[in-house]
C-alpha positions as CSV (number, residue, x, y, z in Angstrom):
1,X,-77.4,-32.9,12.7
2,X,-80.7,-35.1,11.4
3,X,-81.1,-34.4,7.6
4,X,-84.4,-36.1,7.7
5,X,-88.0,-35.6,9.0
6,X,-90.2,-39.2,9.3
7,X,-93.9,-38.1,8.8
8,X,-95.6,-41.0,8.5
9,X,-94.9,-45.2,8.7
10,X,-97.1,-47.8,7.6
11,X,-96.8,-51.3,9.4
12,X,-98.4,-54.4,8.3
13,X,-98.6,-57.9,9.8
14,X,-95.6,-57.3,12.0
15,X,-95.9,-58.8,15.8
16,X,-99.2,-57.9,16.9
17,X,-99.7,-55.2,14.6
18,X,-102.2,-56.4,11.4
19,X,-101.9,-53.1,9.7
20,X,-101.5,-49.7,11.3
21,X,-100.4,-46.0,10.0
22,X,-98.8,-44.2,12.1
23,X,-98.9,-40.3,11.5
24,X,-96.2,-38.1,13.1
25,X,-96.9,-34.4,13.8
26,X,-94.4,-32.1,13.1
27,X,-94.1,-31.4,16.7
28,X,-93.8,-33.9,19.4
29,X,-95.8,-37.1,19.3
30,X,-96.0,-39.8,21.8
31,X,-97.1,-42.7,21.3
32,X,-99.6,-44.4,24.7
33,X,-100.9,-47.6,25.1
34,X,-102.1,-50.6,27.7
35,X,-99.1,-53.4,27.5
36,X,-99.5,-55.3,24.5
37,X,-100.8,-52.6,22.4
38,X,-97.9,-52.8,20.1
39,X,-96.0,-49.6,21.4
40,X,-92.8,-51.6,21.3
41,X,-93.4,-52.7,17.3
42,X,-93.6,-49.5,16.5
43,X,-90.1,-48.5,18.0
44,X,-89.1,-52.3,15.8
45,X,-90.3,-51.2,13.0
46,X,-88.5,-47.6,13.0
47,X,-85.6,-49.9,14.0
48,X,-85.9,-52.0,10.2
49,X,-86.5,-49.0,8.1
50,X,-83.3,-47.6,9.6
51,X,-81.2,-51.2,8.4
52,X,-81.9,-53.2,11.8
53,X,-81.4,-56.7,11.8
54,X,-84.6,-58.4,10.6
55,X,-86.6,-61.1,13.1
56,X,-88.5,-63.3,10.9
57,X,-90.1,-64.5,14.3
58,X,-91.6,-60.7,14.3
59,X,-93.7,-62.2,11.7
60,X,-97.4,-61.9,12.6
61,X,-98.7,-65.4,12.5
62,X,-100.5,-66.9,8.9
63,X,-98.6,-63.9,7.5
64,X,-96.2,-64.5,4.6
65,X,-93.8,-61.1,5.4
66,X,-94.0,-58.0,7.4
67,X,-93.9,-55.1,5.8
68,X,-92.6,-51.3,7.2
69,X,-93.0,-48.4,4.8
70,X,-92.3,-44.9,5.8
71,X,-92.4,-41.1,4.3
72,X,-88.9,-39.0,5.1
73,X,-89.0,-35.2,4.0
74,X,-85.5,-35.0,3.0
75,X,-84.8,-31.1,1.7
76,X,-82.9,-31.3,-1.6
77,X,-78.8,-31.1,-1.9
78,X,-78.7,-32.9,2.0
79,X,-76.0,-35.0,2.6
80,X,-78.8,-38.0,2.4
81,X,-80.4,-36.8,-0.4
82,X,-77.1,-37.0,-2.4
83,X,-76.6,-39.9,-1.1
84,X,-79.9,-41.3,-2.1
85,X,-79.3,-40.2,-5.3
86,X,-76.2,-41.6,-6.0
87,X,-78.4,-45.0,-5.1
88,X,-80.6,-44.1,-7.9
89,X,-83.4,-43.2,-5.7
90,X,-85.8,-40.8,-6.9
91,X,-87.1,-37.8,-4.7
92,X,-91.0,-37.3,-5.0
93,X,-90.8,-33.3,-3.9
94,X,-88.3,-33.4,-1.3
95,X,-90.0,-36.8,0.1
96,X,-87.9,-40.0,0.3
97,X,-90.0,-43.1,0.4
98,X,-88.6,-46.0,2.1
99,X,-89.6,-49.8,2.9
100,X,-88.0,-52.9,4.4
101,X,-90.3,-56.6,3.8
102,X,-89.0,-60.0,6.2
103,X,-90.2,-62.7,5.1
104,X,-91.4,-65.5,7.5
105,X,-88.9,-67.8,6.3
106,X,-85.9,-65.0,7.1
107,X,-85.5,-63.0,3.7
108,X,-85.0,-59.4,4.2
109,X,-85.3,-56.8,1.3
110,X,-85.3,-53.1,1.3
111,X,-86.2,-50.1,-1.0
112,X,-85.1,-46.6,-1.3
113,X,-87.4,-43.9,-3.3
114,X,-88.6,-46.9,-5.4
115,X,-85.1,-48.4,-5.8
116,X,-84.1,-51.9,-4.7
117,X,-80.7,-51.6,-2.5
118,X,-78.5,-53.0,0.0
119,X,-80.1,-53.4,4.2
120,X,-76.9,-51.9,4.6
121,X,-77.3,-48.6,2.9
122,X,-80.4,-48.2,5.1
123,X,-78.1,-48.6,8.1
124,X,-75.3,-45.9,6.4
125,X,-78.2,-43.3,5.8
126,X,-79.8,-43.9,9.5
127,X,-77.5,-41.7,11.8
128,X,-78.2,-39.3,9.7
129,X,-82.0,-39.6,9.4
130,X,-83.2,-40.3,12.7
131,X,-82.1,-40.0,15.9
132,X,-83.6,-42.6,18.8
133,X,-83.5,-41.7,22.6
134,X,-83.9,-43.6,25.1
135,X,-81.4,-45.0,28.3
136,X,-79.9,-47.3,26.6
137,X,-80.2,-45.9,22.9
138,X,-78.9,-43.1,22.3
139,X,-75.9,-44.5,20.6
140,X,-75.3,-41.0,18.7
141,X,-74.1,-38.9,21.8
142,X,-71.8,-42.0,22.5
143,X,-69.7,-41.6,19.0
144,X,-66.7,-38.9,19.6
145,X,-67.7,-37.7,15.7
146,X,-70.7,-36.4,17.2
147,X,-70.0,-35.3,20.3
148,X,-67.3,-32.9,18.4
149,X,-69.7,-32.0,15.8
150,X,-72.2,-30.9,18.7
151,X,-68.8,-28.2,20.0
152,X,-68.2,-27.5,16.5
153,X,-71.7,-26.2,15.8
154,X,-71.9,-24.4,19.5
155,X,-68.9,-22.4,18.5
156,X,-70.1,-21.6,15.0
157,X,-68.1,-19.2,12.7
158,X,-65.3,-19.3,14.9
159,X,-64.8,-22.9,13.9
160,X,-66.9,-23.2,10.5
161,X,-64.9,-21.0,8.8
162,X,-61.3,-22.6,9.2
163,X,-63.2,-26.2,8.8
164,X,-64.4,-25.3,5.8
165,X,-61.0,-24.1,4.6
166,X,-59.3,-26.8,6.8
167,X,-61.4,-29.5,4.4
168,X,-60.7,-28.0,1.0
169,X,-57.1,-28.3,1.9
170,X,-57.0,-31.7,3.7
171,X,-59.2,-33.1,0.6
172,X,-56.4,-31.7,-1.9
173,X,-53.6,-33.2,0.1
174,X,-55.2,-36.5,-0.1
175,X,-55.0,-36.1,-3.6
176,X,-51.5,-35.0,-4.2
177,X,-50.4,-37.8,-2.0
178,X,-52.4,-40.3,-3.6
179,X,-50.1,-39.0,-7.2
180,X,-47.1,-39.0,-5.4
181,X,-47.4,-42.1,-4.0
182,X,-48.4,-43.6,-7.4
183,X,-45.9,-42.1,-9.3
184,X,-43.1,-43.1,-6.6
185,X,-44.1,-46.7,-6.3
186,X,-44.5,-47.1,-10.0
187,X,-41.5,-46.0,-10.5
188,X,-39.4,-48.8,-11.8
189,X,-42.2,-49.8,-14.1
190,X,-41.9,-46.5,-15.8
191,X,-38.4,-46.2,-15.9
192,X,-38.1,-49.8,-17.9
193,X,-41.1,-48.3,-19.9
194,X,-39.1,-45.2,-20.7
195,X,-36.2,-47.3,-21.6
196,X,-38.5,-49.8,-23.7
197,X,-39.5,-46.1,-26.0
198,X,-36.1,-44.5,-25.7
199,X,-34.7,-48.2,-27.8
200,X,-37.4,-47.8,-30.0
201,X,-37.1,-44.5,-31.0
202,X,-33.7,-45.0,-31.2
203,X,-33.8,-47.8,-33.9
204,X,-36.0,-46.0,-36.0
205,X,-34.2,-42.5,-35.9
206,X,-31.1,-44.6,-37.1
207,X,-33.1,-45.8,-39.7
208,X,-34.9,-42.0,-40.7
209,X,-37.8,-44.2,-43.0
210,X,-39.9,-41.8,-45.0
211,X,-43.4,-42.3,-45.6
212,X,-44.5,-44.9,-48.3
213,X,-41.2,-45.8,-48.4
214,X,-41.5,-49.5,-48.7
215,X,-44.3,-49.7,-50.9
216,X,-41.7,-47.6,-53.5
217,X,-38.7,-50.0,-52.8
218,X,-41.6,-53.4,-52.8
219,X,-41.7,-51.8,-57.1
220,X,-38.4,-51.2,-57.5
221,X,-37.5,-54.4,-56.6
222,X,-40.3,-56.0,-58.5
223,X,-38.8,-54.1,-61.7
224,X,-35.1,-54.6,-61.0
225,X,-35.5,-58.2,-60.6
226,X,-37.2,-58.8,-63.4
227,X,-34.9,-56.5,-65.4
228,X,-34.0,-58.7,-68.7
229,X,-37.5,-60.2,-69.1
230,X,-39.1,-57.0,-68.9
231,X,-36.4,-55.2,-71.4
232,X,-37.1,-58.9,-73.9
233,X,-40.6,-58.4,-73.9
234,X,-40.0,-54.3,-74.6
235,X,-37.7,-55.2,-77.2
236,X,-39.9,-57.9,-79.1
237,X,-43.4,-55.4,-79.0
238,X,-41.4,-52.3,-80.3
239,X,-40.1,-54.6,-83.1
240,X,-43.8,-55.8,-83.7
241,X,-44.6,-52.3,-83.8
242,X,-41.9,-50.0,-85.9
243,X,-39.9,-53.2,-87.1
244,X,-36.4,-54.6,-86.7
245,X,-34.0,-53.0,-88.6
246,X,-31.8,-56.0,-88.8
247,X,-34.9,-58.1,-90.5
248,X,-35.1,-55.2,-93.4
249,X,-37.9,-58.1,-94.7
250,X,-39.5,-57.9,-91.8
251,X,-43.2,-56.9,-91.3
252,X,-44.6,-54.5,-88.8
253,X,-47.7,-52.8,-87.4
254,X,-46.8,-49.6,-88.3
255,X,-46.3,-50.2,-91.9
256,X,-49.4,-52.6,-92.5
257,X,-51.3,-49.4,-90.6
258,X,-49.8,-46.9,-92.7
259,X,-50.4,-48.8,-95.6
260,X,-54.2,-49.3,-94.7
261,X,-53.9,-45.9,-94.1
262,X,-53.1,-44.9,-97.4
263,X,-55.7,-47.0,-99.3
264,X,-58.6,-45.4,-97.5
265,X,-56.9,-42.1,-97.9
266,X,-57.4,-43.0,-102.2
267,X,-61.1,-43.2,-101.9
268,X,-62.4,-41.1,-98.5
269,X,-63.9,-38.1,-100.8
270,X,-66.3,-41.0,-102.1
271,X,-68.1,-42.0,-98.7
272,X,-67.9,-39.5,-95.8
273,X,-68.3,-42.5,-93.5
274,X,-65.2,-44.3,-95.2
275,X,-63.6,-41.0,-94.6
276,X,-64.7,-41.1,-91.1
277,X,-62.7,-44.6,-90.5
278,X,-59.2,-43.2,-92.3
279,X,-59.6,-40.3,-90.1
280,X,-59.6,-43.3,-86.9
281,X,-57.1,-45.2,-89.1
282,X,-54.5,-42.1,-88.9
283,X,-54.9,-41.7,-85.3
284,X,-54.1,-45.2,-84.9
285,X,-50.9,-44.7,-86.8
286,X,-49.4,-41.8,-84.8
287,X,-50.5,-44.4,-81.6
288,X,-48.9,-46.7,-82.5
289,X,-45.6,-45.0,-83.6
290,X,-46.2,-43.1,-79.7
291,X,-46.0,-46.5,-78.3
292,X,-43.5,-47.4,-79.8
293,X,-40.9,-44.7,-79.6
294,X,-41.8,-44.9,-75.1
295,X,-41.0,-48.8,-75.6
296,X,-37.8,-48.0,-77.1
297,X,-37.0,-45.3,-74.3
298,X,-38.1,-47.6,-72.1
299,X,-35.8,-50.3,-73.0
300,X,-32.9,-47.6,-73.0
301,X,-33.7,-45.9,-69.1
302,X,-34.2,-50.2,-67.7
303,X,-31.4,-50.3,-65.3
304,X,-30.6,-53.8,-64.3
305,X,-27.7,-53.0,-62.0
306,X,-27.5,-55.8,-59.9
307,X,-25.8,-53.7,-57.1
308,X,-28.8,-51.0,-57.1
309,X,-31.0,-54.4,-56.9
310,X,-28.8,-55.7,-53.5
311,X,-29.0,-52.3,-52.2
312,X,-32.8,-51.9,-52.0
313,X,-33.3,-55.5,-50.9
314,X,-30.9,-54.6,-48.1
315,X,-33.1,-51.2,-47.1
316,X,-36.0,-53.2,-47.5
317,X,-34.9,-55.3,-45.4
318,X,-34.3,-53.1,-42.4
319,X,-37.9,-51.4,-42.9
320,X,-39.1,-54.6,-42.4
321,X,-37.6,-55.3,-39.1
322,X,-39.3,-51.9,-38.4
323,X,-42.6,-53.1,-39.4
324,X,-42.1,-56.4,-37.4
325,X,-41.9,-54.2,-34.1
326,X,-43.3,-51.4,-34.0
327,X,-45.9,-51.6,-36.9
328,X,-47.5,-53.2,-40.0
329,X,-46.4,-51.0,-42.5
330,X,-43.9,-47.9,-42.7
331,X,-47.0,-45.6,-41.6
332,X,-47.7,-47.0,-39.0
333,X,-44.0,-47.3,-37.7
334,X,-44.0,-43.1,-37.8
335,X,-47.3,-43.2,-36.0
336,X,-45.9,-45.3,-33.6
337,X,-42.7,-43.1,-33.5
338,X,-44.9,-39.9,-32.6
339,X,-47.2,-41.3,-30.0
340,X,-44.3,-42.9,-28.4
341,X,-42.8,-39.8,-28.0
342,X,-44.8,-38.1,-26.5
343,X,-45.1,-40.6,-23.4
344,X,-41.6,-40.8,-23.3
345,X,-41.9,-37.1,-22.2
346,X,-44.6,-37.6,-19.9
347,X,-42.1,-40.3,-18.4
348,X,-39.4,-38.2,-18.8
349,X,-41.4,-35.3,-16.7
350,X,-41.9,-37.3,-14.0
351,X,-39.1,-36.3,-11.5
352,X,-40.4,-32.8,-12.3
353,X,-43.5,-33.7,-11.7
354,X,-42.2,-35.5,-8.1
355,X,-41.0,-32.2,-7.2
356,X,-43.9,-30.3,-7.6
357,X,-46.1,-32.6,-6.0
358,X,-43.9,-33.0,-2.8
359,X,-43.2,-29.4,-2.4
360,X,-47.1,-28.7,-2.7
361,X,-47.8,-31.4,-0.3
362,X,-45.3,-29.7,2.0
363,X,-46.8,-26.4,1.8
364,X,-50.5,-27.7,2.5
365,X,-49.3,-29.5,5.2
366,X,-48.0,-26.2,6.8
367,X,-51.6,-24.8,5.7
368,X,-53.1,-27.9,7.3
369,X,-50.8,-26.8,10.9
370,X,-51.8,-23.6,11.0
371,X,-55.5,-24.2,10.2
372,X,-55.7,-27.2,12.4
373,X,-53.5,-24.9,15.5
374,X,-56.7,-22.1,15.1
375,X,-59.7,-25.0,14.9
376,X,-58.0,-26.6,18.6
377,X,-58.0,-22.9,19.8
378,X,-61.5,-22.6,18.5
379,X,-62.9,-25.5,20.3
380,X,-60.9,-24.8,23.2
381,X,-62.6,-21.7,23.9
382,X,-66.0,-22.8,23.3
383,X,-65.5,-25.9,25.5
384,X,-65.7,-24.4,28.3
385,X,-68.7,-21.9,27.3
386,X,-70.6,-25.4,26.0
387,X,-69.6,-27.2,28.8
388,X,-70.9,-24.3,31.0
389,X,-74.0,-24.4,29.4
390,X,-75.0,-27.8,29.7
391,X,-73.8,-28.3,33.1
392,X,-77.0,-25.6,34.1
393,X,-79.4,-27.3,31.8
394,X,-78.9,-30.0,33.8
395,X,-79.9,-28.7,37.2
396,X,-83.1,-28.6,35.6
397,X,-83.2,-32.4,35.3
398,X,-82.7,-33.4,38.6
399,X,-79.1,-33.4,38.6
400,X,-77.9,-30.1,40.4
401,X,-74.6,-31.4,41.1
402,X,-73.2,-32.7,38.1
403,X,-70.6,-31.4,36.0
404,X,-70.1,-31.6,32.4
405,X,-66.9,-30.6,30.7
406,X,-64.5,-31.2,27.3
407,X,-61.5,-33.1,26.8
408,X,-59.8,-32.2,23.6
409,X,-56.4,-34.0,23.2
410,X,-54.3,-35.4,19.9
411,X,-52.3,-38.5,19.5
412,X,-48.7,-37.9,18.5
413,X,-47.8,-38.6,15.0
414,X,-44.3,-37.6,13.5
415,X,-46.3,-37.6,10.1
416,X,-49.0,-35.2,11.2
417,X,-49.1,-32.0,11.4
418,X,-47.9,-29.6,14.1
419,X,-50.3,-28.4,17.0
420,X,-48.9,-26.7,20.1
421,X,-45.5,-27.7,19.1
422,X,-46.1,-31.3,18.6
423,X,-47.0,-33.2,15.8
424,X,-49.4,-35.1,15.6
425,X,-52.1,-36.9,13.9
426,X,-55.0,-35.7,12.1
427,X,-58.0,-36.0,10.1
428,X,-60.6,-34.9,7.7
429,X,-62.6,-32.5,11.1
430,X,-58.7,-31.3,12.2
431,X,-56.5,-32.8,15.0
432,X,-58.2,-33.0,18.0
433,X,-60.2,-35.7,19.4
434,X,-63.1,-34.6,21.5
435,X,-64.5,-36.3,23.9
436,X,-67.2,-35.2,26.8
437,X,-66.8,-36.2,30.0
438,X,-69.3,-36.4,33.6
439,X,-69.3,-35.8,37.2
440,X,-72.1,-36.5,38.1
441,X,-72.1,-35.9,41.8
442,X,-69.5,-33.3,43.8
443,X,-66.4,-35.4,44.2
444,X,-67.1,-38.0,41.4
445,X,-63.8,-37.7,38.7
446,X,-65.1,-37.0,35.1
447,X,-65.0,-39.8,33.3
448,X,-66.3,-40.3,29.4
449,X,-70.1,-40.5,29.4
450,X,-69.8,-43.3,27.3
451,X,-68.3,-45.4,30.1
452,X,-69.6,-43.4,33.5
453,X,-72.6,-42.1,32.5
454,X,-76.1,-44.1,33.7
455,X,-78.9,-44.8,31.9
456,X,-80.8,-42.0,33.3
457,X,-78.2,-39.6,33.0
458,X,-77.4,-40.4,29.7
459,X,-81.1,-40.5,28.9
460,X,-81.0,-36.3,30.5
């Protein structure tokens, strides 16, 4: 099927050509002319917007390039519109523009709907844009693809319907075996990856570190190192504070405060503002004597048990082989933990997962068999009826006696499906391979027209 209507081309400086339009009509239109009008240049230039190879001899002479433009009508959600698309050419209402420049000196270039791309995509979009006849061009009716897509459309619903279901199912079991065969051959890799978590998770579930865990044994063993200096210093500022009661003599912040204290106290109903600072002066007093009664307990609860200090040195040194592997801090260790599990399950799943994949594989292979079994019936049937058909459409063309007919056949594969008891291979249109065959003359074996057929009867 052509997805693509040309309506007009614009040549310029290409052979004898200077610069020419040529309209198409959406009927027939032939082109006439006396030889060495340029009828032939026109058929060239159809030839490079479709990806042809590019002549730079076709060059008209004193000009720098030749240039072919043309207008396609190209009806939105085509397979070449799509494709276009996916080119990031632009539709202007349904109408594809598209131009090919040579050079004189032999550079090619090519645009689609205002989009600089590949020769090559030209050439992938061309089969299904135009179609060129002639005796020795019509290379379409030569390809087996579309010589089964011509029986495939004669027999309508009766083959549509199961190709349609036929390519949802062959598309899905594509993908299922692309999984299984990812899975499968990646096997080993996983399983040392699943070994690789399963260590880790093991080391730290021996270990069972709790969150912020080393930052509280990084202070303990700050404090439990520095035990005796810190209960000295402790010591020393509670005896500046309350005094020592060995040093009876002694002098200490809290009595030169309370004293202080006292002598504003004498004289405060003089000067409220005086009053104000023994007021501050007796807060400072019950401060102090705060601070010092938490110094004392503080020098009481210091523990500087040297065992409680090896003891935390040793935890802190197994959260730090921890942090070494699997993370920089105890956090991140349990984060680590928690994602890692999580993939060990996926890992873990994956025989499961083998098994479900290979028994649905298995079952749309047996949908693929039976769907395949009723598109060879299908085409079977209408082969004959197409065959039929064409053979008296062609006693109209001057060739009364020749016969047209089908060959459907399939190539055994013991990793296809089955057909008629057979397996064999198969593909995205089903199993068969379709192939139409001539006899041209009563007598004459029918042979493929892409190797017995004539110009002339190719060209009917």
């Amino acid at each position: 099927m052509v997805w693509g209507v040309l309506e007009e081309m614009r040549i310029r400086s290409l052979g004898v050509i200077d610069d020419a339009v040529v309209e198409l009509s959406p009927g027939f239109t032939a082109v006439t002319g006396e030889t060495g009008a340029g009828k032939t240049m026109v058929v060239t230039s159809l030839g490079l917007l479709l990806g042809g190879r590019a002549d730079p001899a076709l060059v008209r002479i004193g000009a720098a390039s030749a240039v072919v433009e043309g207008r396609i009508s190209v009806p939105a959600g085509t397979p070449v519109a799509v494709r276009a698309e996916e080119a990031g050419a632009e539709l202007d209402e349904g109408v594809l523009l598209v131009s090919r420049t040579v050079s004189a000196e032999g550079r090619s270039r090519a645009h689609l709907g205002g989009r600089s791309v590949p020769v090559g995509l030209l050439a992938e979009l061309s089969d299904e844009l135009v179609a060129v006849h002639g005796q020795t061009d019509q290379q379409g009716l030569l390809k087996p693809a579309r010589q089964r897509g011509a029986l495939d459309r004669y027999a309508g619903e009766a083959v549509s319907v199961p190709l349609a279901a036929y390519g949802e199912a062959y598309r899905r079991l594509r993908a299922v075996t692309t999984e299984l065969d990812e899975i499968t051959t990646r096997a080993r890799e996983r399983a040392q990856e699943a070994d690789l978590l399963r260590f880790g998770l093991g080391e730290i579930e021996a270990v069972e570190p709790r969150v912020g865990e080393d930052v509280e044994l990084a202070a303990e063993a700050e404090r439990l190192g520095h035990a005796e200096a810190l209960a000295s210093a402790a010591a020393l500022a509670r005896a500046a504070l309350a005094g020592n009661p060995e040093d009876p003599e002694g002098v200490d912040a809290t009595t030169l405060v309370a004293g202080a204290g006292r002598a504003l106290e004498a004289v405060r109903s003089h000067d409220p503002a005086l009053a104000g600072l023994a007021d501050r002066m007796g807060e400072i007093s019950i401060l102090l004597s705060d601070v010092a009664q938490e110094l004392a307990g503080y020098v009481d609860d210091l523990d500087a048990d040297p065992l409680r200090l090896a003891a935390v040195e040793e935890r802190r040194a197994v959260l730090t082989q921890l942090t070494r592997k699997y993370g920089e801090d105890i956090a991140a260790v349990l984060a680590w933990a928690e994602e890692s599990a999580g993939r060990l399950g996926e890992l873990d799943g994956d025989d499961e997962r083998i098994e479900e994949l290979t028994a649905e594989r298995d079952r749309l292979r047996d949908a693929l068999s039976v769907l395949a079994q009723r598109l060879t019936d299908a085409r079977t049937e209408a082969a004959d009826r197409f065959a039929a058909a064409v053979t008296a459409e062609l006693a109209s063309l001057a060739m009364p006696h020749a016969r047209v007919s089908f060959a459907l056949t399939q190539t055994e594969d013991e990793e296809g499906v089955e057909v008629g008891g057979r397996r064999v291979a198969y593909g995205p249109s089903g199993a068969d391979e379709v192939e139409l065959l001539l006899a041209p003359h009563p007598g004459a074996p029918p042979r493929p027209i892409a190797k017995g057929a004539s110009g002339g009867e190719l060209s009917r």
